[in-house]
PDB file of N, CA, C and O in Angstrom:
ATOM      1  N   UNK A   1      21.961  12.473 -13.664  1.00  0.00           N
ATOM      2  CA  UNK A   1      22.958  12.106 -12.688  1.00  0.00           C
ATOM      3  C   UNK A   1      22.459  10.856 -11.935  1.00  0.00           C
ATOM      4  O   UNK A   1      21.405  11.016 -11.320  1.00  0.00           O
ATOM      5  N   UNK A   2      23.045   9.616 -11.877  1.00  0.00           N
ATOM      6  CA  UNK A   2      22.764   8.579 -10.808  1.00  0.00           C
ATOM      7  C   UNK A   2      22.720   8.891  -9.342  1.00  0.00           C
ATOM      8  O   UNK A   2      23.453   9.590  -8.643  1.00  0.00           O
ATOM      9  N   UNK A   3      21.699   8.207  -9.085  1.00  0.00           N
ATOM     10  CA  UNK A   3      21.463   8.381  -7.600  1.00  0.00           C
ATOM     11  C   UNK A   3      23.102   7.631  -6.699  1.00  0.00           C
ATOM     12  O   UNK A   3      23.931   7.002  -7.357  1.00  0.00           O
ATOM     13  N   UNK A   4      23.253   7.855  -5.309  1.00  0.00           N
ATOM     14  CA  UNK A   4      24.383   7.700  -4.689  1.00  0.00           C
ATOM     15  C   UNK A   4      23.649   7.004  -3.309  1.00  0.00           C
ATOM     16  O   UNK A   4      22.828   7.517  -2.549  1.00  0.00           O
ATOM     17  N   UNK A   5      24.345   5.447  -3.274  1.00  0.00           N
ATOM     18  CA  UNK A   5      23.533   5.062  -2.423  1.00  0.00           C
ATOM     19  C   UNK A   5      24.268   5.000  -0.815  1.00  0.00           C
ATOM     20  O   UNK A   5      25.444   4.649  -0.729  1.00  0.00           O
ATOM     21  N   UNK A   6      23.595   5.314   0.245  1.00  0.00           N
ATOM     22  CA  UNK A   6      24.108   5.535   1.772  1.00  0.00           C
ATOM     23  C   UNK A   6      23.770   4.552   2.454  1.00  0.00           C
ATOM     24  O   UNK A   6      22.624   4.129   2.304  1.00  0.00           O
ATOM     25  N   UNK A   7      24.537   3.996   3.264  1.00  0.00           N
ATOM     26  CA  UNK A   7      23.989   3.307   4.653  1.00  0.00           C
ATOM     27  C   UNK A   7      24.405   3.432   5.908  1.00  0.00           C
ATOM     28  O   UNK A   7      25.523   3.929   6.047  1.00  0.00           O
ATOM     29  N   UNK A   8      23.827   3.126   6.844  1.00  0.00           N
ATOM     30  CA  UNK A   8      23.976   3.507   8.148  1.00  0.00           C
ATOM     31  C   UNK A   8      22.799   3.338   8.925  1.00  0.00           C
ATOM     32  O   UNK A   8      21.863   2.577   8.678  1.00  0.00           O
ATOM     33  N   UNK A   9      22.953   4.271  10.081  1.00  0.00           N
ATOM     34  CA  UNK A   9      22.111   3.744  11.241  1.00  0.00           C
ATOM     35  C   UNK A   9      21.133   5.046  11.706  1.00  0.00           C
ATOM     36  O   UNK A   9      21.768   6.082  11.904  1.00  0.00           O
ATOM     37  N   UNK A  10      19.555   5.131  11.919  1.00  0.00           N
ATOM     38  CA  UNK A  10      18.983   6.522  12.024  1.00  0.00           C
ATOM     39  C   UNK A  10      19.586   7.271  12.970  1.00  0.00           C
ATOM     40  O   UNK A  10      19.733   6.763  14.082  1.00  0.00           O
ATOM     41  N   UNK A  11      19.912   8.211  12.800  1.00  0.00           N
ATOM     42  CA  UNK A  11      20.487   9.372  14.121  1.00  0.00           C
ATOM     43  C   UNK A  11      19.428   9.935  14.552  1.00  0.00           C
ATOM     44  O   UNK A  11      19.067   9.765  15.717  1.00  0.00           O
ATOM     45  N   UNK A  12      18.572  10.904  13.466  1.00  0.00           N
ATOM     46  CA  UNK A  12      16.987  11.482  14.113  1.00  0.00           C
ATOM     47  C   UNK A  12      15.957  11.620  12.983  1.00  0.00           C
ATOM     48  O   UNK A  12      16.528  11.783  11.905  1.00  0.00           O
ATOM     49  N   UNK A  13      14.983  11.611  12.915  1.00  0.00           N
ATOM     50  CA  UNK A  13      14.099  11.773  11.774  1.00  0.00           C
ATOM     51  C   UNK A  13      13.080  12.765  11.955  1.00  0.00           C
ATOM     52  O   UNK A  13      12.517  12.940  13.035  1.00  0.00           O
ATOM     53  N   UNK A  14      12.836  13.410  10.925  1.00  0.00           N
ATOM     54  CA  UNK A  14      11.360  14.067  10.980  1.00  0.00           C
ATOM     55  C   UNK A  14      10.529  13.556   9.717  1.00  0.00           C
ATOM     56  O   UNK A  14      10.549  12.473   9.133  1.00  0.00           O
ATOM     57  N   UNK A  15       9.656  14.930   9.465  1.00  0.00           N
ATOM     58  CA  UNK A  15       8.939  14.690   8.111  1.00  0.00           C
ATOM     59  C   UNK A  15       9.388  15.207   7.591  1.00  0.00           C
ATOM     60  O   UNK A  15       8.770  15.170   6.528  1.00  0.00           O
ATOM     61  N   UNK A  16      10.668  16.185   7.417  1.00  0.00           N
ATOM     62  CA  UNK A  16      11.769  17.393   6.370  1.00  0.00           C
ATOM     63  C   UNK A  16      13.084  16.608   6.143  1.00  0.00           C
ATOM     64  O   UNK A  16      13.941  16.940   5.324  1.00  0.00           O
ATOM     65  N   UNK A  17      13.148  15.531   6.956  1.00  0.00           N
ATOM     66  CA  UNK A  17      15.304  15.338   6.939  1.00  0.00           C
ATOM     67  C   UNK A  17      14.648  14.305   7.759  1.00  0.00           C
ATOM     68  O   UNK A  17      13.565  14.123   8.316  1.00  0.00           O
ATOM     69  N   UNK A  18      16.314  13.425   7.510  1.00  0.00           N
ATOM     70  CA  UNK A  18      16.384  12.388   8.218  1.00  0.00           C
ATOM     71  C   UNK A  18      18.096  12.469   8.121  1.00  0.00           C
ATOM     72  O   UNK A  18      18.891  12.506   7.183  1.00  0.00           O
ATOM     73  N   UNK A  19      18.231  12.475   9.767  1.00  0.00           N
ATOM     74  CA  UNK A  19      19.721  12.492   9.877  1.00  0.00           C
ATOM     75  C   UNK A  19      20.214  10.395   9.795  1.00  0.00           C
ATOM     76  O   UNK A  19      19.509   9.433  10.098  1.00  0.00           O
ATOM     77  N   UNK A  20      21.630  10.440   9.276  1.00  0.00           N
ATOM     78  CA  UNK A  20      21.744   8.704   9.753  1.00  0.00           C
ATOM     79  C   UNK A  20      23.819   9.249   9.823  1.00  0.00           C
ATOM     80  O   UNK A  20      24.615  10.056   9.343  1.00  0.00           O
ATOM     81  N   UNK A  21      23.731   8.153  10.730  1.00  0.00           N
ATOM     82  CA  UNK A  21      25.238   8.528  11.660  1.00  0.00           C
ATOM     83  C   UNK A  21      26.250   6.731   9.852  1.00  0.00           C
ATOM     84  O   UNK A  21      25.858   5.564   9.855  1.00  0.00           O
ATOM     85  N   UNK A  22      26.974   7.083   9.172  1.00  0.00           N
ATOM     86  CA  UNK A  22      27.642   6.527   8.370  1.00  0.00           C
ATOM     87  C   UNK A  22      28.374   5.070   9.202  1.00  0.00           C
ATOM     88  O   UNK A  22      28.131   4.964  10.404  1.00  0.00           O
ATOM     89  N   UNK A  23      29.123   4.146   8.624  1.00  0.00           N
ATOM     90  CA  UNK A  23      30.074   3.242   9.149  1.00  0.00           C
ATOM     91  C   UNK A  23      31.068   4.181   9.880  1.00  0.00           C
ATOM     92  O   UNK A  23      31.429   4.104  11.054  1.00  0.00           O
ATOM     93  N   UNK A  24      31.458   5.141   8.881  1.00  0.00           N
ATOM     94  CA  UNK A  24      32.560   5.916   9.743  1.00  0.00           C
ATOM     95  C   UNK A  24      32.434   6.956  10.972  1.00  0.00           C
ATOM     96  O   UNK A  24      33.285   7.719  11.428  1.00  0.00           O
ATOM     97  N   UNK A  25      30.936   6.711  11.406  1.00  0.00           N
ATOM     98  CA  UNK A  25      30.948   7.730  12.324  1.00  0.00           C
ATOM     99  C   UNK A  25      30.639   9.356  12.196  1.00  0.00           C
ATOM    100  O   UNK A  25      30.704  10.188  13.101  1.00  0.00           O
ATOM    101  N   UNK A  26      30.251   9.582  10.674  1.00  0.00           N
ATOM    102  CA  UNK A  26      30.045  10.891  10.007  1.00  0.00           C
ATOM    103  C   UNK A  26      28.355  10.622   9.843  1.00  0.00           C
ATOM    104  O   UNK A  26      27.805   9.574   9.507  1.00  0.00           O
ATOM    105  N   UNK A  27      27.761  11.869  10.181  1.00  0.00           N
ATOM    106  CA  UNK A  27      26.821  11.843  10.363  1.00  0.00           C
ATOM    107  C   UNK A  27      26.196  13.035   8.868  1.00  0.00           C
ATOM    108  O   UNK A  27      26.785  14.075   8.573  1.00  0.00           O
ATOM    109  N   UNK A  28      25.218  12.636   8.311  1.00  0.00           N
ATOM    110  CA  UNK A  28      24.843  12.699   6.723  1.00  0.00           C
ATOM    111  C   UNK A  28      23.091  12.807   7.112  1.00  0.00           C
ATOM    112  O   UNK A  28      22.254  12.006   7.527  1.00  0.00           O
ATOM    113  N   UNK A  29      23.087  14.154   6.750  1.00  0.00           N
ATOM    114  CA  UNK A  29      21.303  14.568   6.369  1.00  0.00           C
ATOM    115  C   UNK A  29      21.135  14.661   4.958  1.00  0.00           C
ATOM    116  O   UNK A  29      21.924  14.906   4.045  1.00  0.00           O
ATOM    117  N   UNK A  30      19.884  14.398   5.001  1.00  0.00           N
ATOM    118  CA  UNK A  30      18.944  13.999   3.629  1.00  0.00           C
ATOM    119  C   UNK A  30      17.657  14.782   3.952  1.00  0.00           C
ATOM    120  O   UNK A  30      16.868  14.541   4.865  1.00  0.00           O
ATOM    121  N   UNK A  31      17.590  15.828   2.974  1.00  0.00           N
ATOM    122  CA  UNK A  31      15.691  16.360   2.777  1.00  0.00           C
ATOM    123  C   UNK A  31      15.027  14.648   2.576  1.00  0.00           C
ATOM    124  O   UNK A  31      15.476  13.570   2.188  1.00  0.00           O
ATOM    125  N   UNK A  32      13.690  15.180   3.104  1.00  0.00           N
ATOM    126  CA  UNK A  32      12.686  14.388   2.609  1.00  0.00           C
ATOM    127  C   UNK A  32      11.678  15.011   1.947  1.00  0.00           C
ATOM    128  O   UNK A  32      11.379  16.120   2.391  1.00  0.00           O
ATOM    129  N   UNK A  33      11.061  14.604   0.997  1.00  0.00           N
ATOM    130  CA  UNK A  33      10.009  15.467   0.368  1.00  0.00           C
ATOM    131  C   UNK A  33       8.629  14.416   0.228  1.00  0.00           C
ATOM    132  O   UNK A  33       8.598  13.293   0.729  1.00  0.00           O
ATOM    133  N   UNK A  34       7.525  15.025  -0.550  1.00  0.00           N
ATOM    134  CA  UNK A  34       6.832  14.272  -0.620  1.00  0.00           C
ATOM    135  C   UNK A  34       6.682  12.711  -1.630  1.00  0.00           C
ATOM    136  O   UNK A  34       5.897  11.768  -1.530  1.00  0.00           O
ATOM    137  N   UNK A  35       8.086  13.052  -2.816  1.00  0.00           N
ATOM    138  CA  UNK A  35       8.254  12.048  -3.680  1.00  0.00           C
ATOM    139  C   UNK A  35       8.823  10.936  -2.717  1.00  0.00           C
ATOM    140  O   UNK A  35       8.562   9.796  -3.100  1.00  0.00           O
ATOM    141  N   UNK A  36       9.517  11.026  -1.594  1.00  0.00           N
ATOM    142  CA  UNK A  36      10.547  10.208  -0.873  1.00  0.00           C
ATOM    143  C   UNK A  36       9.482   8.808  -0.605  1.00  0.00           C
ATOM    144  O   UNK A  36       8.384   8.923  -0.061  1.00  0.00           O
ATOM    145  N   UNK A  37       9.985   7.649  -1.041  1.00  0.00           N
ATOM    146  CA  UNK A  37       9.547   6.797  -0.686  1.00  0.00           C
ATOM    147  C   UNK A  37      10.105   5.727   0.176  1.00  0.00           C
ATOM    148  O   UNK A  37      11.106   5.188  -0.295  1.00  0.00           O
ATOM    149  N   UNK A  38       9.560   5.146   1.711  1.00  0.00           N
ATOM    150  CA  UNK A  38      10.415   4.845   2.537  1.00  0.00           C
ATOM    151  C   UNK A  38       9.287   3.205   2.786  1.00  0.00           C
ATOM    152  O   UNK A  38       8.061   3.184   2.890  1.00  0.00           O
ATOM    153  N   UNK A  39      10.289   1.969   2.819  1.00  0.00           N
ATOM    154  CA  UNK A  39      10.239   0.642   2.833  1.00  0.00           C
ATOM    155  C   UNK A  39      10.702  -0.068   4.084  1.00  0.00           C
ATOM    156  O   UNK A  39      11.816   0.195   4.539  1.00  0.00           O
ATOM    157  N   UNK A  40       9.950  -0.910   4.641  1.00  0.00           N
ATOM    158  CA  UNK A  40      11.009  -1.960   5.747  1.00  0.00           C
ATOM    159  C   UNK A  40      10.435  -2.746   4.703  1.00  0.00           C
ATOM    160  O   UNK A  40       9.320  -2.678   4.186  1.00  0.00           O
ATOM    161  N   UNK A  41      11.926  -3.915   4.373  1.00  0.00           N
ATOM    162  CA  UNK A  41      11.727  -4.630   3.172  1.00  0.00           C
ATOM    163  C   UNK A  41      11.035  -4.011   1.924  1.00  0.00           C
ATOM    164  O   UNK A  41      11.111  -2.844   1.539  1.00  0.00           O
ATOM    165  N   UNK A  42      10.247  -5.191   1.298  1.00  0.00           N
ATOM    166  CA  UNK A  42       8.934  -4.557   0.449  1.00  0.00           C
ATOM    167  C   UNK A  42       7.990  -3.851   0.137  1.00  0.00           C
ATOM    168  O   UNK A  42       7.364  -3.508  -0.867  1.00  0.00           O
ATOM    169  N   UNK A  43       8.026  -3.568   2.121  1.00  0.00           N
ATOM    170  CA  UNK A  43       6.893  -3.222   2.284  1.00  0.00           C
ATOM    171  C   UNK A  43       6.629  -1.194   2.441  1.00  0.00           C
ATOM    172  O   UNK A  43       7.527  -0.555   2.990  1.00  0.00           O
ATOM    173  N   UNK A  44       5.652  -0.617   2.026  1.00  0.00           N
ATOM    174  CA  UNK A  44       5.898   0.909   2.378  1.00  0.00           C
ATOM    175  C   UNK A  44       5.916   1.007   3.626  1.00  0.00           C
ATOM    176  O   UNK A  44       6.194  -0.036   4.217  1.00  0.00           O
ATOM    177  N   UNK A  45       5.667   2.112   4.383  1.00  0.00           N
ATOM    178  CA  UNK A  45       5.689   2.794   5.188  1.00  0.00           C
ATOM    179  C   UNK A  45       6.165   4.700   5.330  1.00  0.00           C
ATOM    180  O   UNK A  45       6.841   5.501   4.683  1.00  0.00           O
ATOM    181  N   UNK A  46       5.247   4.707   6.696  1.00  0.00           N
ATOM    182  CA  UNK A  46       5.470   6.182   6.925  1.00  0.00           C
ATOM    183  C   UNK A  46       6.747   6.343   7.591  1.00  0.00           C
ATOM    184  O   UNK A  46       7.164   5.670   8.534  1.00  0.00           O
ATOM    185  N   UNK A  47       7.478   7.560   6.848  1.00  0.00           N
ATOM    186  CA  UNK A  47       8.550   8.198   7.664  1.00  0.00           C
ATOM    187  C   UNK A  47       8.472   7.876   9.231  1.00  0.00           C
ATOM    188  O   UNK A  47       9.469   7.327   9.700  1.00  0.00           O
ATOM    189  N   UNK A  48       7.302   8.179  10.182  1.00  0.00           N
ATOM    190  CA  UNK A  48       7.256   8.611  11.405  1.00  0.00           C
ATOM    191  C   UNK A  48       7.518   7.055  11.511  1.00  0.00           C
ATOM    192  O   UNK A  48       7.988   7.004  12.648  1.00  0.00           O
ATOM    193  N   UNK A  49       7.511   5.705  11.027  1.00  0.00           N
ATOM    194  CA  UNK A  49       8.113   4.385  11.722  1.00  0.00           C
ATOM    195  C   UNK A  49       9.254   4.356  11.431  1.00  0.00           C
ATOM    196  O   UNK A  49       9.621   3.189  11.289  1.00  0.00           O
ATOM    197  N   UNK A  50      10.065   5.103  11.256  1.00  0.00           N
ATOM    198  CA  UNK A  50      11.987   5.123  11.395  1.00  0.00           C
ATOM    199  C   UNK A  50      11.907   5.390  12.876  1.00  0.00           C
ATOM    200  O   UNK A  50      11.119   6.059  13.545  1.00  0.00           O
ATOM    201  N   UNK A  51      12.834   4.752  13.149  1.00  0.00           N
ATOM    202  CA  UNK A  51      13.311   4.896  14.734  1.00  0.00           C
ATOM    203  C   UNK A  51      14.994   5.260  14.863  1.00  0.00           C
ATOM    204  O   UNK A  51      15.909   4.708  14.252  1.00  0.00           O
ATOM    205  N   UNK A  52      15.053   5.995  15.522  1.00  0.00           N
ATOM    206  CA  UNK A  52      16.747   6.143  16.246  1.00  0.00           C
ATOM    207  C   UNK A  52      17.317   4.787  16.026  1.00  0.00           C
ATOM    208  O   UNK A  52      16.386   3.985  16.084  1.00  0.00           O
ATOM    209  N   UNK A  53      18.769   4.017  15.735  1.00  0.00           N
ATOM    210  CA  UNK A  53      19.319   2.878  15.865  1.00  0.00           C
ATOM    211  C   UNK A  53      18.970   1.589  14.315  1.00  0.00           C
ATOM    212  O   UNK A  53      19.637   0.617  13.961  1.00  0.00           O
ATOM    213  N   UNK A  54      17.550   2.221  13.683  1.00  0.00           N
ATOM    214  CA  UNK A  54      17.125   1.625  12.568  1.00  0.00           C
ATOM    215  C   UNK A  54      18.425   1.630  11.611  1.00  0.00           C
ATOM    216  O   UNK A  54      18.930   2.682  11.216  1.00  0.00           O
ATOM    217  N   UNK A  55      18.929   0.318  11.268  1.00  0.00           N
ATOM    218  CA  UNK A  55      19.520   0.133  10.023  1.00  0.00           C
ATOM    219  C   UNK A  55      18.949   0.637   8.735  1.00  0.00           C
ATOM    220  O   UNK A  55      17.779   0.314   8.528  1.00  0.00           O
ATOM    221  N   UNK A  56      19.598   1.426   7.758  1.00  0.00           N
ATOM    222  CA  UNK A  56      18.741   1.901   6.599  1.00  0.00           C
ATOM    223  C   UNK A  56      19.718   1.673   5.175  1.00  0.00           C
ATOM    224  O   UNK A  56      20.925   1.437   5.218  1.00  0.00           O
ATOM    225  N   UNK A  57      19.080   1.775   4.193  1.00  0.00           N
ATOM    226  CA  UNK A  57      19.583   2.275   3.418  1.00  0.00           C
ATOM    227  C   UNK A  57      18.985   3.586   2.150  1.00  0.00           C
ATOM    228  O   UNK A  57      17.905   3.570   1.561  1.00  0.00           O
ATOM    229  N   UNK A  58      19.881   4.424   2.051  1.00  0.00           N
ATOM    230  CA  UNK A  58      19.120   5.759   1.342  1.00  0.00           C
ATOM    231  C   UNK A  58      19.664   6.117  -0.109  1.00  0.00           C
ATOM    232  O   UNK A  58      20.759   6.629  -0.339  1.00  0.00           O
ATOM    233  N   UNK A  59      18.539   5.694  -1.207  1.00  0.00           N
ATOM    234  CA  UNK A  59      19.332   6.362  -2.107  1.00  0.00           C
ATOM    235  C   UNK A  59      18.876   7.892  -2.646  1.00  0.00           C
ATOM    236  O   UNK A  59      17.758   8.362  -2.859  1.00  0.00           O
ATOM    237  N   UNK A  60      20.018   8.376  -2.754  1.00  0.00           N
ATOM    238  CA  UNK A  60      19.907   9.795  -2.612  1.00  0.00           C
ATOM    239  C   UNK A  60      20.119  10.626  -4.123  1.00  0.00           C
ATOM    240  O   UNK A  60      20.408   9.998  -5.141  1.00  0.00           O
ATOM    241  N   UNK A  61      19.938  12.087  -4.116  1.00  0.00           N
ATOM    242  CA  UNK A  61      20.618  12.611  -5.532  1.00  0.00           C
ATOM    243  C   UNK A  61      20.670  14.005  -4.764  1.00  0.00           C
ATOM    244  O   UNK A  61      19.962  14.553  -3.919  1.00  0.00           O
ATOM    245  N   UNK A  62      21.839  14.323  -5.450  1.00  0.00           N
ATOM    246  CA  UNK A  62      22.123  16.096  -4.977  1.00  0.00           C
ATOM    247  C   UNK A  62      21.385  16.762  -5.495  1.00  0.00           C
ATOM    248  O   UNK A  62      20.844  16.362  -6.526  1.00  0.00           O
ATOM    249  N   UNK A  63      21.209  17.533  -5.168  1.00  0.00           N
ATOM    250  CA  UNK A  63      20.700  18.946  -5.551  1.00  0.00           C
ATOM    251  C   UNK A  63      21.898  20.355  -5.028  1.00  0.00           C
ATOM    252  O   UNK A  63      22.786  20.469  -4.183  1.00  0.00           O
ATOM    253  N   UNK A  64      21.205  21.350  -6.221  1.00  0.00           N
ATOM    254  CA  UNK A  64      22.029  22.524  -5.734  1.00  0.00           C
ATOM    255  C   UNK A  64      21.371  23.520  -5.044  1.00  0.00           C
ATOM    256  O   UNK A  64      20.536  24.012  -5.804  1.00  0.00           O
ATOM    257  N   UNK A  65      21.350  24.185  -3.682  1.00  0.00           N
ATOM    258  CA  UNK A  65      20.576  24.846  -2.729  1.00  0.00           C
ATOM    259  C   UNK A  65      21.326  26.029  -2.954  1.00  0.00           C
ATOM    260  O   UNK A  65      22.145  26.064  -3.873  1.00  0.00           O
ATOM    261  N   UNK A  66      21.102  27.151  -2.096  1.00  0.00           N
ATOM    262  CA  UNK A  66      21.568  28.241  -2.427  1.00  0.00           C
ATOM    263  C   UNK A  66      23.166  28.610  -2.642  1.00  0.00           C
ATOM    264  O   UNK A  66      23.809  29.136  -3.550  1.00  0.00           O
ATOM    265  N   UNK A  67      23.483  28.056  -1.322  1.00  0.00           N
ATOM    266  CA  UNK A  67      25.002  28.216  -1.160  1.00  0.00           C
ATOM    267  C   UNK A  67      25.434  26.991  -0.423  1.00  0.00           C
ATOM    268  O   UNK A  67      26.082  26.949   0.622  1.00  0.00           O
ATOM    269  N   UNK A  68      24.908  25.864  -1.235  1.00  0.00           N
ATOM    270  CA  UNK A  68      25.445  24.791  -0.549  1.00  0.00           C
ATOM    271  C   UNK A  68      24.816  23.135  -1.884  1.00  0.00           C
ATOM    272  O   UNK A  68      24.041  23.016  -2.832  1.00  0.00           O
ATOM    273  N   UNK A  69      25.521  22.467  -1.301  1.00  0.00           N
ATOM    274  CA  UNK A  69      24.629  20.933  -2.322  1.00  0.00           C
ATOM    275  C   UNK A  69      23.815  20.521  -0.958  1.00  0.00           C
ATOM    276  O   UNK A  69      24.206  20.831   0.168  1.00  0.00           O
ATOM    277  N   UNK A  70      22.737  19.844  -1.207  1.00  0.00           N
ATOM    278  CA  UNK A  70      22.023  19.280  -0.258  1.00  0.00           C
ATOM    279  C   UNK A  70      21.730  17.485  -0.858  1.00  0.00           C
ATOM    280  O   UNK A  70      21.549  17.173  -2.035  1.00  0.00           O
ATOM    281  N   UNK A  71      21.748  16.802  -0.008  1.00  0.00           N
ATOM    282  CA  UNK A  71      21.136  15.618  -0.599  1.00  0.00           C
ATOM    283  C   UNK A  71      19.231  15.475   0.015  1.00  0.00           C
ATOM    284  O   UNK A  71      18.615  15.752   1.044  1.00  0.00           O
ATOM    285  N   UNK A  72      18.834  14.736  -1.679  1.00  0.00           N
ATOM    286  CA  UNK A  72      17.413  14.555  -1.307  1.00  0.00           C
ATOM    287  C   UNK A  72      17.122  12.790  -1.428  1.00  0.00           C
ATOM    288  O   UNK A  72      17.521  11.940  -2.224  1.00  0.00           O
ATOM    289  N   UNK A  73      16.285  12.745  -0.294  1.00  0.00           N
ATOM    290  CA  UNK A  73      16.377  10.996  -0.387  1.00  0.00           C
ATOM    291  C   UNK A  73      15.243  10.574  -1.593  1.00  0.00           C
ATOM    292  O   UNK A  73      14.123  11.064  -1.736  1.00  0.00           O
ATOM    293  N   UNK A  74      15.835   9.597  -2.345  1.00  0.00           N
ATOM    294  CA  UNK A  74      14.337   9.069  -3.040  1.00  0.00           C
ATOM    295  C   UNK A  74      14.127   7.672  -2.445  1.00  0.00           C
ATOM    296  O   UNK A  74      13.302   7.124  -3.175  1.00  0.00           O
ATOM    297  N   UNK A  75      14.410   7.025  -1.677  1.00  0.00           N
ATOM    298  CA  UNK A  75      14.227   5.941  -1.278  1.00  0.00           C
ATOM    299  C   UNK A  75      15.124   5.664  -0.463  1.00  0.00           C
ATOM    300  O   UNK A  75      16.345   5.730  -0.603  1.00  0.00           O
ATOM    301  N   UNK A  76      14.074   5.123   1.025  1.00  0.00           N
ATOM    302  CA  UNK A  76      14.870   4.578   1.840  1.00  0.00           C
ATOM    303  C   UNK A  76      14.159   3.588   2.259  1.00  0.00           C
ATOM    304  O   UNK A  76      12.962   3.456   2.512  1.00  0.00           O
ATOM    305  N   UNK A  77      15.219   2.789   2.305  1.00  0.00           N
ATOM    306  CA  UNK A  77      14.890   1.381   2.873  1.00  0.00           C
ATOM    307  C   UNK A  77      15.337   0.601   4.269  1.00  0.00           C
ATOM    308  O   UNK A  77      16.502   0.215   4.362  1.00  0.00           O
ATOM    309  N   UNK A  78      14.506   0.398   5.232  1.00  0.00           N
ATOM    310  CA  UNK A  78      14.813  -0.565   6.539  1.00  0.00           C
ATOM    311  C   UNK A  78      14.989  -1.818   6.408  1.00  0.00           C
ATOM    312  O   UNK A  78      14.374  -2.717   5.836  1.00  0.00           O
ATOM    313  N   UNK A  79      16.215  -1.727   7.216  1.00  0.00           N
ATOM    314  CA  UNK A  79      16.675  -3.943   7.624  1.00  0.00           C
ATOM    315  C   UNK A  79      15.275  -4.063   8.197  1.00  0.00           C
ATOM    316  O   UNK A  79      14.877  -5.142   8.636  1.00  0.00           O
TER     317      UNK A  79
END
């Protein structure tokens, strides 16, 4: 299945999820795991330098959870 790519703005982050609020105002969580790899530009970085208001972009792939789809990020990237 192709990944599905998101953008928007950080709402809240941890080291499990990272919430980000959409263009439309819909707000979209993403697991993070340990494969998740997160960039400003080129460059890596740790989850914990996302900030609230950070422009991002996330590409994601579903998964099926118990009684629900969840999205998992494999890459996110900062303006």
């Amino acid at each position: 299945m192709p990944l599905a790519t998101f953008s928007g703005t950080v709402h809240g982050v941890s080291s499990k999820q990272i919430t980000v609020e959409n263009p439309d105002g819909n707000l979209v969580d993403f697991q993070v795991n340990r494969k998740t790899r997160v960039l400003r530009g080129k460059k890596e970085i740790s989850i914990s330098k996302l900030a609230t208001g950070d422009s991002v972009t996330i590409d994601a792939r579903q998964e099926r959870a118990r009684f629900a789809l969840i999205l998992i990020a494999v890459t996110i990237t900062a303006q």
